[in-house]
C-alpha positions in Angstrom: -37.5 24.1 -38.1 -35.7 24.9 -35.1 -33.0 26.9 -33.7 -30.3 24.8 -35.3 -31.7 26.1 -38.5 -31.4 29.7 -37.8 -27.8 29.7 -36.6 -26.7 27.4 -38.9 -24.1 25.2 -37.7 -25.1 21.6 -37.1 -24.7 20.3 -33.5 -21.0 18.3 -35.0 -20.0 21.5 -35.9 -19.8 23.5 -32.4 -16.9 23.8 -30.5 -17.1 21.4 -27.5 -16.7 23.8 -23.9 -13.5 23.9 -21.8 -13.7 23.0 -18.5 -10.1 24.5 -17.8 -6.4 25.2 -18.7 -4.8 22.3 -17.9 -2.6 20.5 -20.2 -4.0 17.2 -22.2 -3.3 14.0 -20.2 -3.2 16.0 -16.5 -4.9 14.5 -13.6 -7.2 16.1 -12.1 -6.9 17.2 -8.7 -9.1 16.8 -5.8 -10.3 19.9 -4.2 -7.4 21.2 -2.7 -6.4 18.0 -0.8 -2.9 16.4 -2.4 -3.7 12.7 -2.5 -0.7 10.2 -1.9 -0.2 7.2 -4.1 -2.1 4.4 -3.1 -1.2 0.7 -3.1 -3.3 -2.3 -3.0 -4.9 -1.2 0.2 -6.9 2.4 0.9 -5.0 4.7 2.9 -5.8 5.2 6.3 -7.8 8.5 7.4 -6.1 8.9 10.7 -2.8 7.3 12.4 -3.0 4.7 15.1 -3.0 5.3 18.1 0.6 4.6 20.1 -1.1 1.7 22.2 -2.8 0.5 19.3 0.5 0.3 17.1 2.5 -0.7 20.4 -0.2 -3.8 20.4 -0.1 -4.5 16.7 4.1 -4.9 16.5 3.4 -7.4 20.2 1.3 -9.5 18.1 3.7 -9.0 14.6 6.8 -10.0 16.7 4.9 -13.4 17.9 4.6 -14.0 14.7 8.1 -13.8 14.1 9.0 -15.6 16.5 6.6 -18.2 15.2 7.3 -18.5 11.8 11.1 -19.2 13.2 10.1 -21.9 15.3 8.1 -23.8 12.4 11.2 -23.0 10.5 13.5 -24.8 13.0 11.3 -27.3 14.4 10.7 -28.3 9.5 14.8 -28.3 9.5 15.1 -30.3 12.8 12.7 -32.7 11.7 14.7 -33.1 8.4 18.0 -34.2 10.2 19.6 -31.0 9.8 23.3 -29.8 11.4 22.0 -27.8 14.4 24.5 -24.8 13.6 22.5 -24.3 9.8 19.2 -24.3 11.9 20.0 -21.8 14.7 21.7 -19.8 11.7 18.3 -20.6 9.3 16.2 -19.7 12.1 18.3 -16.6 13.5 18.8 -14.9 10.4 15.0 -15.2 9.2 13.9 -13.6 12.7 16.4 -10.1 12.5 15.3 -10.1 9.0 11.6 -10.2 9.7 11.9 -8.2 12.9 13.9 -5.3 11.0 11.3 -5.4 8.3 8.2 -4.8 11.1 9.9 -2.4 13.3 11.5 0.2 10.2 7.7 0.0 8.9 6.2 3.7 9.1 2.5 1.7 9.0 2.5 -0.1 12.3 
């Protein structure tokens, strides 16, 4: 037959190899590189430059202040007090503004 038959142990009966010592359930790890968590979207390979994120919170700011005057011109439209929609659209700018400018991504 063949060389099964000589050494006599079926192929179900050898020992499967080990790659290495790490424990059951570890990750593996990329060679030598520590890889951060990732989130819905790939990390970036290199950082902005500081004109390009200087031009990126510009354009996130006009959106701010966008999305505040939609907001204000919705409530004036609906007969609103104008105190609650200066206060409506106030609040949701420092809000949104905080949230762009305390990002580490921009």
């Amino acid at each position: 037959m063949s060389d099964l038959s000589e050494e006599g142990a079926a192929p179900e009966e050898r020992p499967a190899p080990v790659a290495d010592d790490d424990p059951p359930g570890a990750a593996p790890q990329a060679s030598g590189r520590h890889e951060r968590p990732q989130g819905m979207l790939p990390g970036r390979e290199r950082r902005r430059s500081v004109i390009e994120r200087g031009f990126v919170r510009i354009i996130a700011t006009g959106g701010i202040i966008g999305i505040a005057t939609l907001l204000g011109a919705v409530l004036v439209s609906q007969d609103v007090a104008g105190w609650i929609v200066g206060l409506a659209t106030g609040l949701t700018s420092v809000i949104l503004a905080a949230l762009l400018w305390s990002s580490r991504q921009l």
